[in-house]
N, C-alpha and C positions, 0 to 999 in steps of 0.2 A: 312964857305962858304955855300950859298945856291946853293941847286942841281940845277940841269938845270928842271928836273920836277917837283919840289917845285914852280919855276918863272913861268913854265910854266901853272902850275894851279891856278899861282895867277893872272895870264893874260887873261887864255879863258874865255870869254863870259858863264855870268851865267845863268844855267838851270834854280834856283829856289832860293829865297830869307824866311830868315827867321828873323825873327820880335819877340826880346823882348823886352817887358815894365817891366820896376821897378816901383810898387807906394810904395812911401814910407814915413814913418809916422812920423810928424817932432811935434807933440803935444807935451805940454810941458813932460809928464809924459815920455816923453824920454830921458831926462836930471836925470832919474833915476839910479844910481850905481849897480843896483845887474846886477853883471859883476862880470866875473873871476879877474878885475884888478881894480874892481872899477869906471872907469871910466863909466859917462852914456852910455846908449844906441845907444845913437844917432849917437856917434863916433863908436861903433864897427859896425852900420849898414855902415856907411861911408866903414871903412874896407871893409867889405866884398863885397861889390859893387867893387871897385877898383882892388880888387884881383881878384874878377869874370873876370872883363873887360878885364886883363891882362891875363886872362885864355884864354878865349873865341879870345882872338889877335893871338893866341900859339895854336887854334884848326887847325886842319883838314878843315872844315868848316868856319874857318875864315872871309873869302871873302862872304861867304854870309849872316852873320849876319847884322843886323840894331837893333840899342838899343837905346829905348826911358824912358826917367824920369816925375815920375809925384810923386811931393810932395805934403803930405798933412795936413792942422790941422784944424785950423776955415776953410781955405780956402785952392784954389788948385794953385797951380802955374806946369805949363806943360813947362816944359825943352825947350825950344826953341833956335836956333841960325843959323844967316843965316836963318830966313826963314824955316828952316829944325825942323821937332819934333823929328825925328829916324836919326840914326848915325852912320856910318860905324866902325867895331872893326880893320878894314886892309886896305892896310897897313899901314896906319897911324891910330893910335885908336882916331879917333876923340871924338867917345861918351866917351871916359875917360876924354878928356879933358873939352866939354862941361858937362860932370858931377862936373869934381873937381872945374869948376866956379860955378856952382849952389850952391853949399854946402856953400858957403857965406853968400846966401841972402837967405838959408832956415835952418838957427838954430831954435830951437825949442820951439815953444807958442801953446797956447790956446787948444782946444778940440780935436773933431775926427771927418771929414766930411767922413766919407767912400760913401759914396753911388756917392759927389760930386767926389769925386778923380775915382771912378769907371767909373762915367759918362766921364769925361775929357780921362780915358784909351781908352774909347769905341770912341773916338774923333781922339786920337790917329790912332788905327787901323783901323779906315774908310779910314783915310788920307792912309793908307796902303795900303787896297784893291783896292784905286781910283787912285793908283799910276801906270800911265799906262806905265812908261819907265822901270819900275820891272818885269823881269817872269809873266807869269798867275801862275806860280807854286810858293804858296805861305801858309808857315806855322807861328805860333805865338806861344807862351806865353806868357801869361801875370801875373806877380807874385807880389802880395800885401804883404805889410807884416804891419803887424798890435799888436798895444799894449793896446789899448782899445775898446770902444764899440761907437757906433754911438751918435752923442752928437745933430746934426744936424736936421738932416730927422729922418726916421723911421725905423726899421728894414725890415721891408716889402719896403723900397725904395734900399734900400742897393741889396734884393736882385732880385728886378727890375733890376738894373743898370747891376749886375754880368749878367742876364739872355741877357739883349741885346746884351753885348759879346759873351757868349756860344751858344745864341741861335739865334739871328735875325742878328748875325755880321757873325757866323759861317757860319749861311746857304746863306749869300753874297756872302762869300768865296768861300764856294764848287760851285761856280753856276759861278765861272770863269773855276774853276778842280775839278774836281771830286775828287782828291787827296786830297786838301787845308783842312786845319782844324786849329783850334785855341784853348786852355786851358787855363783855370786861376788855377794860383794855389796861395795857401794861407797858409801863414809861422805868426802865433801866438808868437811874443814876449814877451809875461809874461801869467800869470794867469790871469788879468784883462782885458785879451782882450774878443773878444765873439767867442769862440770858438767854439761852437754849430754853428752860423752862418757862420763864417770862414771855416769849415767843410759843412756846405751845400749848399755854394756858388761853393766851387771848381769844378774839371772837375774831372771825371773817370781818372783812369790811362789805359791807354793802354796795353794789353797784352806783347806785345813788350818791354813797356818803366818797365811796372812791373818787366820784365826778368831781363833787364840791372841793375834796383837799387838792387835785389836780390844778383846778378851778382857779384854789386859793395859793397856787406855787408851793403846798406842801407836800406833796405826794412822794418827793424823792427822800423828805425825812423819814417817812413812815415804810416799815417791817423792808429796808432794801435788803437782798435786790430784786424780791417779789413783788413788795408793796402788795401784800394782800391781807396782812391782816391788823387789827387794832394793837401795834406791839411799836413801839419808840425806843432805840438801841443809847447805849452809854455814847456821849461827845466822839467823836475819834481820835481824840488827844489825853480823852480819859480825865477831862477838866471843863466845868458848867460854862460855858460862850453865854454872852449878852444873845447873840443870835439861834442857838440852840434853847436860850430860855423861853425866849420870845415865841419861837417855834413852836415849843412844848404850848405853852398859853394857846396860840390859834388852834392847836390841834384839838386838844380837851374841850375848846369853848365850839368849835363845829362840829365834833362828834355831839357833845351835848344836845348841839342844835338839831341836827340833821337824826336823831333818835327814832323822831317821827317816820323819816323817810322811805 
């Protein structure tokens, strides 16, 4: 049975919403086996999106999440339905359900547009910011996850695209609150991705959010051997671990959380 202040908090009028995007990398080299069970990539990213979502429905925090999808290869396709890009986890998880239709009509072909899929993120969270029936108080992630290198544009477009996130979308933000703030963080599926640029796209971690992963026994996963910023490198064997997956999941589900922070 739900307590009477559990309903209650799913009912009061929210202070402050927070906003994640998935991009996610649907290129054929996803359809790759090095997995703990064999199965391509592309199915265990499936997983772990779905189990996040059912995470994140089962937060604290629940009611103020909004999760938006953007897949990508040759091209981008941005999760849409109803009109709507971002999606409530409560009480009904809608963005799980608008995820599990998408994964249809995004099995896995051709190259890697990152910079494309970047620019459609930064689409996304404008829609965010300009969204005036939401709080002024407003946080984001944004988390790419990547298994190869730009096929498309350039590297220097790639990290055009990240900049007008962290930097010309952030400072949007804070100019509703001084509070608001938004990150990208960047999770490397194999060796063949570009890790070096994956690592200099992302955002700092915050001292706060640093505490919690430490906290949580994940800090040695995250950007070694600094650990300073929101960047999660390929396996070290260059193949998905049950323990690496799992990891990847705590990590996404407490930066999420810690947005605020």
């Amino acid at each position: 049975m739900v307590s009477f202040a559990a309903r209650w908090l799913r009912r009061r009028p929210l202070s402050y919403t927070v906003l994640v995007v998935f991009i996610l990398d649907r290129s054929l080299s996803m359809m790759a086996p090095r997995t703990y069970d064999h199965r391509g990539k592309w199915f265990h990213l499936i997983d772990l999106v779905e189990l996040l979502l059912k995470r994140l429905n089962r937060s604290r925090m629940a009611p103020a999440f909004r999760v938006g999808f953007i897949w990508y290869s040759d091209d981008v396709d941005v999760v849409e339905r109803d009109g709507n890009v971002y999606f409530p986890v409560a009480p009904r998880n809608l963005a799980l359900e608008a995820f599990r239709e998408s994964t249809e009509r995004n099995r896995p072909y051709g190259m890697t547009a990152i910079a494309d899929a970047l620019d459609a993120a930064a689409s996304v969270v404008e829609k965010y910011i300009n969204h005036v029936t939401l709080p002024p108080e407003k946080y984001g992630t944004v988390f790419l996850f990547s298994d190869g290198r730009e096929t498309k544009r350039s590297v220097d477009d790639v990290v055009t695209a990240a900049e007008k996130i962290t930097m010309d979308l952030a400072e949007k933000l804070r100019s509703l609150n001084e509070r608001n703030r938004i990150g990208l963080a960047t999770i490397a599926l194999g060796k063949d991705a570009d890790r070096e640029t994956l690592r200099d796209i992302a955002t700092y971690l915050r001292e706060a959010q640093r505490k919690v992963l430490e906290e949580r026994g994940l800090l040695a996963l995250v950007d070694p051997p600094y650990h300073e910023k929101m960047f999660i490198d390929s396996p070290s064997e260059n193949r998905i671990t049950r323990e690496w997956e799992e990891a990847v999941r705590r990590f996404v589900e407490r930066l999420s959380e810690t947005a605020t922070v």
